[in-house]
C-alpha positions in Angstrom: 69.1 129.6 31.0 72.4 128.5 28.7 72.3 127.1 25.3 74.4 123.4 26.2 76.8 123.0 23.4 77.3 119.3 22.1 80.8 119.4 23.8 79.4 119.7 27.3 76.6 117.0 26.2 79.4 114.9 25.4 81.5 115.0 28.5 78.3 114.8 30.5 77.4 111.6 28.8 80.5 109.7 28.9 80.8 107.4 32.0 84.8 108.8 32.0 83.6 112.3 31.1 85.1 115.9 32.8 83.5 115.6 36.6 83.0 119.3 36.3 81.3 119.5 32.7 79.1 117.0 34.4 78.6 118.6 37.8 77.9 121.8 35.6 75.4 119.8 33.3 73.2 118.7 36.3 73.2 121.7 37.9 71.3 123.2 34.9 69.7 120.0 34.2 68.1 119.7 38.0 67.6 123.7 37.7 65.5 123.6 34.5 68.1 126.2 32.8 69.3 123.8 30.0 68.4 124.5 26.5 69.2 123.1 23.3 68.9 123.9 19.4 68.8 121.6 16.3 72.2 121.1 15.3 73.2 120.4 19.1 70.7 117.6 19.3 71.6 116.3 15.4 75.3 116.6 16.6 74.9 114.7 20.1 72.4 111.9 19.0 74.6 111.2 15.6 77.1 109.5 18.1 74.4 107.2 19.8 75.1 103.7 19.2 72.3 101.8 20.5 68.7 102.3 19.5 66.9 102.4 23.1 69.9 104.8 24.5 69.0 106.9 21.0 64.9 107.0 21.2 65.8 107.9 25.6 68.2 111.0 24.6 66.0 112.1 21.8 63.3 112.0 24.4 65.2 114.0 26.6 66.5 116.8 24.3 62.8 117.2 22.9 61.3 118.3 26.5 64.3 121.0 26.7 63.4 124.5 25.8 65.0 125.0 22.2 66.4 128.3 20.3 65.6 128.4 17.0 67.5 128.1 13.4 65.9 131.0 11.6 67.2 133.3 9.1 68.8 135.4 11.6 71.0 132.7 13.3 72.1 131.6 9.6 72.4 135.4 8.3 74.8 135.8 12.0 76.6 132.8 11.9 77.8 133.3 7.7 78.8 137.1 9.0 80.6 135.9 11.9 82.7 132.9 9.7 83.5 135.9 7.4 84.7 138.1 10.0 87.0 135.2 11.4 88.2 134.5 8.2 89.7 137.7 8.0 91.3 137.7 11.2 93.0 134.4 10.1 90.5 132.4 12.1 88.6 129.4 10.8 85.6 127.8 13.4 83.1 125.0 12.3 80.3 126.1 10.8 78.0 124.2 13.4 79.8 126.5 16.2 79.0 129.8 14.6 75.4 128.2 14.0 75.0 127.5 17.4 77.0 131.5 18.8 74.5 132.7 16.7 71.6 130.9 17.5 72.3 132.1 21.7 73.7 135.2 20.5 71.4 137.9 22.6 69.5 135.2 24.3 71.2 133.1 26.3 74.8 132.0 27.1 76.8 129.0 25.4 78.3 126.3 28.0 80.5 124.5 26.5 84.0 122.5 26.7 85.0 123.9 23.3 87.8 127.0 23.1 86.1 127.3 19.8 83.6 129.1 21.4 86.2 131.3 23.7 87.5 132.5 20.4 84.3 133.5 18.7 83.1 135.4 22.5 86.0 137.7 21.9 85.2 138.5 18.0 81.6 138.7 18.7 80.7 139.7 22.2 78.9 136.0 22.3 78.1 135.1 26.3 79.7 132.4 27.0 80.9 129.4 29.9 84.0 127.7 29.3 83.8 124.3 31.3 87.7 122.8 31.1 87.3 118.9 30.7 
């Protein structure tokens, strides 16, 4: 199972997307190991234009297994930011939401080196998919 950041949703969703994000998609689409969690979905559908393409995706990221936003995952994510921010390094806030939120679950795929960078502060599993 991997926690499919936005960025690989993204690539996989664009007709001119990466061939391998999408080829790495599918494989964990057709293989039931894609999950999802809140801000992925809110991130991803946010860029939907049409309604009917909207309600389909929607559709789709509500049948995938989903991690959870609790207290933990927000606790994790403000510790991690901090700890960055030390080092000199500043990531999005919905990145260290969504490390956290697979942090001791289940790896990240992504497209994102945002994601490289908190793996080597953080011990985060991780698959970095270059578009």
């Amino acid at each position: 199972m991997f926690l499919v950041d936005s960025s690989a949703w993204i690539e996989y969703l664009r007709p001119r997307g990466s061939a391998k994000v999408k080829a790495r998609v599918r494989d964990l689409l057709e293989k039931e190991e894609a999950a999802v969690c809140g801000i992925v979905i809110t991130e991803v559908l946010r860029g939907v234009r049409e309604d009917e393409a909207f309600e389909a995706l929607k559709d789709v990221f509500l049948a995938l297994p989903r991690l959870p936003l609790d207290e933990v995952v927000y606790e994790r994510a403000a510790q991690w930011g901090r700890q960055l921010r030390r080092k000199g390094k500043t990531l999005p806030t919905t990145d260290l939401l969504i490390g956290a939120a697979a942090f001791g679950h289940v790896p990240v795929l992504h497209a994102d080196s945002d994601f490289v960078t908190l793996a080597s502060a953080t011990g985060l599993k991780q698959e970095y998919v270059k578009p």
